[in-house]
N, C-alpha and C positions, 0 to 999 in steps of 0.2 A: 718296463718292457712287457710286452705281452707272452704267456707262456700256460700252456696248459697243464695241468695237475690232476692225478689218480684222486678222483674225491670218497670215490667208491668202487667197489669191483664188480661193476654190474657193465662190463664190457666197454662198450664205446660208449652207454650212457650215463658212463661215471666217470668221462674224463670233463672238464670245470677247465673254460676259458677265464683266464685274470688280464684283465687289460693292461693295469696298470700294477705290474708286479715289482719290486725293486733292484735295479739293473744288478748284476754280477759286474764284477771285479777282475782284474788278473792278480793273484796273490805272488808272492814268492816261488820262481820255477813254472807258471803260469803262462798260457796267452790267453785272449781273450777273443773270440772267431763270435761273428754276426755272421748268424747261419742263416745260409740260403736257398736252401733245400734237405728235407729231411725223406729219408724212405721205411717201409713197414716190413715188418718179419713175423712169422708167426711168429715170434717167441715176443713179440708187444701186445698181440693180440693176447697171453698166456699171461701179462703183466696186467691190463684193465680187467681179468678176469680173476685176479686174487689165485691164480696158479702156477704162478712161479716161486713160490716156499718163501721162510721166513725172510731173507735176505732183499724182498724187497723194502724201500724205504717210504715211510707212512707221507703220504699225499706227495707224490714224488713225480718230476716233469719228467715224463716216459718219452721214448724216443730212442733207441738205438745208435741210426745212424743218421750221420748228418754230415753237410759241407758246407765252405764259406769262406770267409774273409778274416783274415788276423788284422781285429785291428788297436791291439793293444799288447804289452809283453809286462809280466812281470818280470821283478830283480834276478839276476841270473839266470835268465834266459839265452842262449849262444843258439840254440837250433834254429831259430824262426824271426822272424823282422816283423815289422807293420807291412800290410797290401799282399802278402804270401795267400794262394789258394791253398785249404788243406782242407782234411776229411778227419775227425776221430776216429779212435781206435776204440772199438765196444768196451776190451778191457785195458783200464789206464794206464794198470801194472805188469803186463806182462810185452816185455821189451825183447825180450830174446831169450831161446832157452826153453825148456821144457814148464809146462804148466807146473803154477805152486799155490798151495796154500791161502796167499795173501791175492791171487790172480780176481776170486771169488768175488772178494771186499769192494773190488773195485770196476765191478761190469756198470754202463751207464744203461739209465733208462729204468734200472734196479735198484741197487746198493747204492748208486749214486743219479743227483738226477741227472736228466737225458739230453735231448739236440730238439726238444718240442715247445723252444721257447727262439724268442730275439736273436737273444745272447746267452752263449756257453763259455762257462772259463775251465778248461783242460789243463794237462799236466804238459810240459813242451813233450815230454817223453811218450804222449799218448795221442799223438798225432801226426801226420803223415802229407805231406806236399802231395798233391794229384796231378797226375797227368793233364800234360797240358791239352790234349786235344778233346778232354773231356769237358763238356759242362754241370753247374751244380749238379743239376739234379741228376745226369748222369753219375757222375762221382760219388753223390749219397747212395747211392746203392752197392757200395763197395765195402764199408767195414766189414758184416757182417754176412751178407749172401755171399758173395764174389771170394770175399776169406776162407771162409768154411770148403767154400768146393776148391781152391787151391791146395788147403792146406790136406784134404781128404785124399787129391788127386796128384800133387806133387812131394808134401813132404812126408807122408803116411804111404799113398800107392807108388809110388816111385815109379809116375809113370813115362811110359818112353815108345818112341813114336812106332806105330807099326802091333802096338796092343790093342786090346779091345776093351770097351769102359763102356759098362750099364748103367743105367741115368734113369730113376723113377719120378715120372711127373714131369713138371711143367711149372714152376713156380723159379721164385728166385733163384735159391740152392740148384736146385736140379738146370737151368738153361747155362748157367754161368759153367757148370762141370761142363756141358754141353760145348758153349765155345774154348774152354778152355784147352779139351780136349782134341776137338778139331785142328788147334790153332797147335799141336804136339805132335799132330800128326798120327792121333790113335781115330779107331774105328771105334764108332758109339753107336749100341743098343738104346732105345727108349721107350718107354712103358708110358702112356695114358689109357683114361678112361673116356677121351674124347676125341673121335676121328678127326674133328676141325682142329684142336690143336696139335697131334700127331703132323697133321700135314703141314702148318705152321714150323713145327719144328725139324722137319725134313728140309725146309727152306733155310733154316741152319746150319741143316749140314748132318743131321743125324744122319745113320747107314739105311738102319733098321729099325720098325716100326714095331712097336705090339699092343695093340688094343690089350688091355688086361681082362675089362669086363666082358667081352668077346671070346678070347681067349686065357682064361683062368687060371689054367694050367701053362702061366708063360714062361717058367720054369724051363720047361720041355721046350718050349720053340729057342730059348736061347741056345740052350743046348743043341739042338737042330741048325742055328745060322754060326754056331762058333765050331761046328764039324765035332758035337760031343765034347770039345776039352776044354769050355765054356771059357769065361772071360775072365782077364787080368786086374780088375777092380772096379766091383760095387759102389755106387754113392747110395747111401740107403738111405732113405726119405719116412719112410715108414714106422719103422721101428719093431716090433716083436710081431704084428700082424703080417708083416713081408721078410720080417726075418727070414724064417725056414726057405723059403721060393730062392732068398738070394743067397745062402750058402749051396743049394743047390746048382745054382746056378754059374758059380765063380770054378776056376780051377785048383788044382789040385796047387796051395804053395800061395793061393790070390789074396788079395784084399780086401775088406769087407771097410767101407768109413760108415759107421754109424751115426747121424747127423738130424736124424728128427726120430719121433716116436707118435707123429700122426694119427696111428692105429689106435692106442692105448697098451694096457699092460697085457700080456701073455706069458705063458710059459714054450721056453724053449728048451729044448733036447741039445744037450753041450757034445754030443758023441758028436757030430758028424764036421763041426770043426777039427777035434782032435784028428779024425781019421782023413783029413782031408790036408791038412797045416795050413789053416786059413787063421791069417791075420787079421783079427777081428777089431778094430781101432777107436771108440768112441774119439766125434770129432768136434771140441766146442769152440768155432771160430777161429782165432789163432794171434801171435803175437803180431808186436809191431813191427818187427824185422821181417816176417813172413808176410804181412802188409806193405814192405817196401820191394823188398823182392817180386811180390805178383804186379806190381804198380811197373816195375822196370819191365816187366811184360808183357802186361797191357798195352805200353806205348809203343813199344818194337813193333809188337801185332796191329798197332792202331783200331784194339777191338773196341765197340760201344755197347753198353748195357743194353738188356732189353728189357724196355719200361709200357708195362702194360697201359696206366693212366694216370694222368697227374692232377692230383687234387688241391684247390687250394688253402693256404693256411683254417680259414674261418672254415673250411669242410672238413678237418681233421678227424671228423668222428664218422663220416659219412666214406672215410678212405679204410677206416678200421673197421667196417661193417662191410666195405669190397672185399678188402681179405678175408675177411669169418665167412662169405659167400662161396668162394674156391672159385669165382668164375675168371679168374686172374689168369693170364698167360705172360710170365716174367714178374716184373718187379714195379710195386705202387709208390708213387712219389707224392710228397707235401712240397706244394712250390711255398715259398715263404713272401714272393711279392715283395722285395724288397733287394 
């Protein structure tokens, strides 16, 4: 099978196409899914880059997320048949329930390898039927972008329709909170540094625009369009360089989901959570129960991803240098041609 591998971590010019690799298997407990579309995350681009910590696995088929075709089952398998369309779950082991220990072990792309090949053989328990009105490559955009801002925005911000949800940026994470939120019925702030994608995402459905690099200080204008009692929950893209702006920014009792750290490291001032009772949330993707949950909501709403560009298999590396670009609006796809 053909499958690409981290040969070194020198970005996208260390990922090593193998043509002829030796197919996988479905083991015991196993399917076996011919992936047919895979999609990018910063946090792949943080894996060809030797910055994602020990726990990644030496010359390992990177790839996140992916969709496709069951077309094989291991012994004891009851959830999944042959010809099922499903999507992996980022982490294999985390089924329902609050994050553990063992969740870590088993994120793909990392610890395990990924969806950057033919063929993937997954846990039955680490993958998830897709909506049917979706296609691959729509679908591969769901494990882990589309996850992350549910789980930040439904099962962490508990939110509900008639709230307000601040959204920084313009990437995967950030438009998926975008529709989701729409689709709840709350009012969404959004933050770029680019009028052209601003207005893009107004045709989404955002309320409220804010230029950041324009307006700096967007702390204050949120504060200005939420009439001073600011917003019911943050998806924060940033990380400790936009920290302070978005506790500022949230109400008194709000949300904060933690979900990138973009910026790099900072020090921040812990007083102004405590004087505020902001629930500040780190949010890393989420289980597979909360992957079938947003799945059931997806289809109600009949939403579809928004997919910036689709690259093909043999341009894999040329898709991971769009994203290190930041000219992206929405989500990058690997079609698999196949």
């Amino acid at each position: 099978m053909r499958a690409y591998q981290v040969e070194s971590f020198a970005g996208a010019d260390g990922l090593r196409l193998e043509a002829n690799r030796p197919d996988v298997v479905a083991g015991p407990g196993q399917i076996l899914i011919k992936v047919k579309a895979g999609s990018l995350n910063y946090r792949d681009l943080m894996v060809v880059r030797g910055a994602y910590g020990s726990k990644t696995k030496s010359n390992v088929i990177p790839l996140s997320d992916g969709a496709g075709d069951v077309v094989a089952v291991g012994t004891g398998v009851t959830r999944f048949k042959v010809g099922d369309r499903v999507a992996g779950s980022f982490f294999q082991d985390w089924v329902a329930g609050g994050i553990h220990s063992r969740t870590m072990d088993s994120a793909l792309g990392g610890a395990l390898d990924g969806m950057l090949a033919d063929y993937a053989a997954l846990s039955e328990h680490g993958a998830v039927h897709i909506p049917a009105h979706l296609n691959y490559q729509e679908a591969a955009c769901l494990p882990c972008a589309a996850l992350t801002a549910w789980h930040a925005l439904v099962d962490v911000g508990n939110l509900r329709a008639g709230q307000t949800v601040l959204v920084q940026g313009t990437g995967g994470v950030s438009l998926f909170a975008l529709q989701f939120a729409k689709m709840m019925g709350a009012s969404v702030i959004l933050t770029s540094s680019s009028d052209a994608k601003l207005e893009r995402a107004q045709a989404l459905g955002a309320d409220h625009l804010i230029n950041y690099k324009t307006h700096p200080d967007w702390d204050k204008r949120v504060y200005g369009i939420t009439g001073g009692a600011g917003v019911d929950v943050v998806v924060e893209v940033g990380g400790a360089g936009t920290l302070e702006k978005s506790i500022r920014s949230v109400r008194l009792g709000g949300t904060i989901g933690l979900i990138g750290v973009l910026t790099g490291p900072h020090q921040i001032d812990p007083m102004p959570i405590l004087w505020k009772s902001i629930r500040l949330n780190g949010i890393f993707v989420g289980s597979v129960a909360m992957f079938e949950a947003m799945n059931k909501a997806i289809s109600v709403a009949g939403l579809h991803p928004v997919i910036d560009r689709v690259f093909e298999f043999g341009q894999a590396a040329d898709a991971y240098r769009h994203l290190e670009s930041g000219a992206h609006f929405g989500k990058i796809v690997i079609d698999f041609g196949q």
